[in-house]
C-alpha positions as CSV (number, residue, x, y, z in Angstrom):
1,X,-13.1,-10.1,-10.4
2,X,-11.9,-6.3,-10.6
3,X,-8.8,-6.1,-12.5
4,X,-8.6,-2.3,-11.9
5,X,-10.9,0.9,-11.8
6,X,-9.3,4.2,-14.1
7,X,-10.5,7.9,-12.8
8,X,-10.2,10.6,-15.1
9,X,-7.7,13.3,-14.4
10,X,-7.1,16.7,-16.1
11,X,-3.7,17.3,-13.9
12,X,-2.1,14.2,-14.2
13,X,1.5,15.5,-12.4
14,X,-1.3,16.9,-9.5
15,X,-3.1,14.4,-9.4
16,X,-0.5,11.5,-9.2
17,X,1.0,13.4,-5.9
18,X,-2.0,13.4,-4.7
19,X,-2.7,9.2,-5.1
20,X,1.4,8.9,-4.5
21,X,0.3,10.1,-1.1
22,X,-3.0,9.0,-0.3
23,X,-2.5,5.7,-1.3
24,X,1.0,4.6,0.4
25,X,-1.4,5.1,3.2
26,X,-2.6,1.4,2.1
27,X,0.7,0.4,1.5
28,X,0.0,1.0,-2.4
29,X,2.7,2.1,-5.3
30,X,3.0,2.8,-9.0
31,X,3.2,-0.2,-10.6
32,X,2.6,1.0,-14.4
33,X,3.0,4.3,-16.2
34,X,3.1,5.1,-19.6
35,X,1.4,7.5,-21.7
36,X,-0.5,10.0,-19.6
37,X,-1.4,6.3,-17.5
38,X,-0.5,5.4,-13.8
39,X,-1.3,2.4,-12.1
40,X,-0.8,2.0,-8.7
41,X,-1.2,-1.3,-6.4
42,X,-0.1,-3.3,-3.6
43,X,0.1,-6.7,-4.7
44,X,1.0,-8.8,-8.3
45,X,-0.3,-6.5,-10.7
46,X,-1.8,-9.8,-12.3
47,X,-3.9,-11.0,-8.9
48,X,-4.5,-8.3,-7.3
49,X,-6.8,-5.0,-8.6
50,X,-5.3,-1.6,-9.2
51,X,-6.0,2.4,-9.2
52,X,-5.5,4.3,-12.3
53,X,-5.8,7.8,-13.4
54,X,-5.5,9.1,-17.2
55,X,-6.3,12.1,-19.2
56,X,-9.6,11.3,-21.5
57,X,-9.3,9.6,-24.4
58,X,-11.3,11.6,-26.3
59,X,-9.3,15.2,-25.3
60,X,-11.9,16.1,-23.7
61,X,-12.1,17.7,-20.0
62,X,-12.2,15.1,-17.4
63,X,-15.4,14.8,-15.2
64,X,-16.8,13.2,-12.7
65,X,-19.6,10.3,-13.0
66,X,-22.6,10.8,-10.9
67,X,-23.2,7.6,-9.0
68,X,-19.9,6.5,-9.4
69,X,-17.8,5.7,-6.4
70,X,-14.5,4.2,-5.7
71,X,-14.0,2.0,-2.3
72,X,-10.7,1.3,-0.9
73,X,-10.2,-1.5,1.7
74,X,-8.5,-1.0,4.5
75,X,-7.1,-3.1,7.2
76,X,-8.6,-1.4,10.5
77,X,-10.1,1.7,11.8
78,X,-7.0,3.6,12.1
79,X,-5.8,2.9,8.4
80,X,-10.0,4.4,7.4
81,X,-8.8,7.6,9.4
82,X,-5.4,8.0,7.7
83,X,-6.1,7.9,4.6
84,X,-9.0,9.9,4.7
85,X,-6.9,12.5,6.4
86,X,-4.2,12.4,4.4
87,X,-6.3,13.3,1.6
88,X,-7.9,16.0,3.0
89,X,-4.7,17.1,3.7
90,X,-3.6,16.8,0.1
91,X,-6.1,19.2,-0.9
92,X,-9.3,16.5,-1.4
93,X,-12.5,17.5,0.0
94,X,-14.8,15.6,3.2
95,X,-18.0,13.6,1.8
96,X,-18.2,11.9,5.5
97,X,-15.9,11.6,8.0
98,X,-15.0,8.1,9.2
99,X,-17.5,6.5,11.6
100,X,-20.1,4.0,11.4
101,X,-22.0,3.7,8.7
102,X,-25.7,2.2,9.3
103,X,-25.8,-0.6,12.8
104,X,-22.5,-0.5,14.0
105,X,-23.4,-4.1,15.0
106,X,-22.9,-4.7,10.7
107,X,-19.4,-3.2,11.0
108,X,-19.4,-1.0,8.3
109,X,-16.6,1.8,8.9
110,X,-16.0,3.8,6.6
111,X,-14.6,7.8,5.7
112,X,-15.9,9.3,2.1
113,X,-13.8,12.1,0.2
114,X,-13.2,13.0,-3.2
115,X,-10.3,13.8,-5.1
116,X,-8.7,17.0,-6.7
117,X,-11.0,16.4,-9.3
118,X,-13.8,15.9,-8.3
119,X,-14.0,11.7,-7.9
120,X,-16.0,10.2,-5.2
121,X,-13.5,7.6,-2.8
122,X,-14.1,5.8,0.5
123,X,-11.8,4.1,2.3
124,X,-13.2,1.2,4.6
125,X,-13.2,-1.8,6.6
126,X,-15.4,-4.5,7.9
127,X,-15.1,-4.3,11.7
128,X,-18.1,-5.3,13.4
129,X,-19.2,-4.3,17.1
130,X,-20.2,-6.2,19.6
């Protein structure tokens, strides 16, 4: 049903190091950029969703929407871990480090951070306990 999600960005050279490296971590790419637009993905562009990042429209700053979160599946555990630390590492900031989230009987596992602007992520994974 999700095609893609966009994120604003007011760096985009800064901010497209920062996805190059965060998101090879789920074996993701560029697959389309043009005009102050990347895409990256890890499948067929036309069956599976993509990331994007752009400078506003409008010229205006980019900002972050309140509320508004971006969740990236991962396969396991140890994929939720790396790619929350690699983008702390790439200069994004710690919103909750990967563990549990609610009964670890539901499986939820998950690691929240944001971006070099601002933009709320989460990588995670379904892995229940027994």
């Amino acid at each position: 049903m999700i095609g893609y999600t966009t994120v604003g960005a007011n760096d985009l050279d800064k901010s497209a190091a920062f996805y190059d490296s965060v998101l090879a971590e789920l074996g993701a790419k560029r697959t389309m950029e043009f005009d102050g637009f990347i895409v990256w993905g890890s499948g067929d562009p036309t069956g599976s969703p993509g990331f994007s990042i752009t400078k506003p429209f409008d010229g205006n700053a980019a900002s972050v929407g309140n509320g508004v979160m971006i969740a990236l599946l991962a396969k396991d555990q140890d994929q939720v871990a790396a790619v929350y630390n690699k983008a702390i590492a790439e200069g994004g900031k710690c919103e909750g480090e990967p563990g549990f989230r609610g009964d670890p009987s539901m499986g939820f596992y998950a690691a929240y951070f944001r971006d070099l602007d601002g933009n709320k992520l989460n990588a995670f994974c379904m892995a229940p306990q027994g």
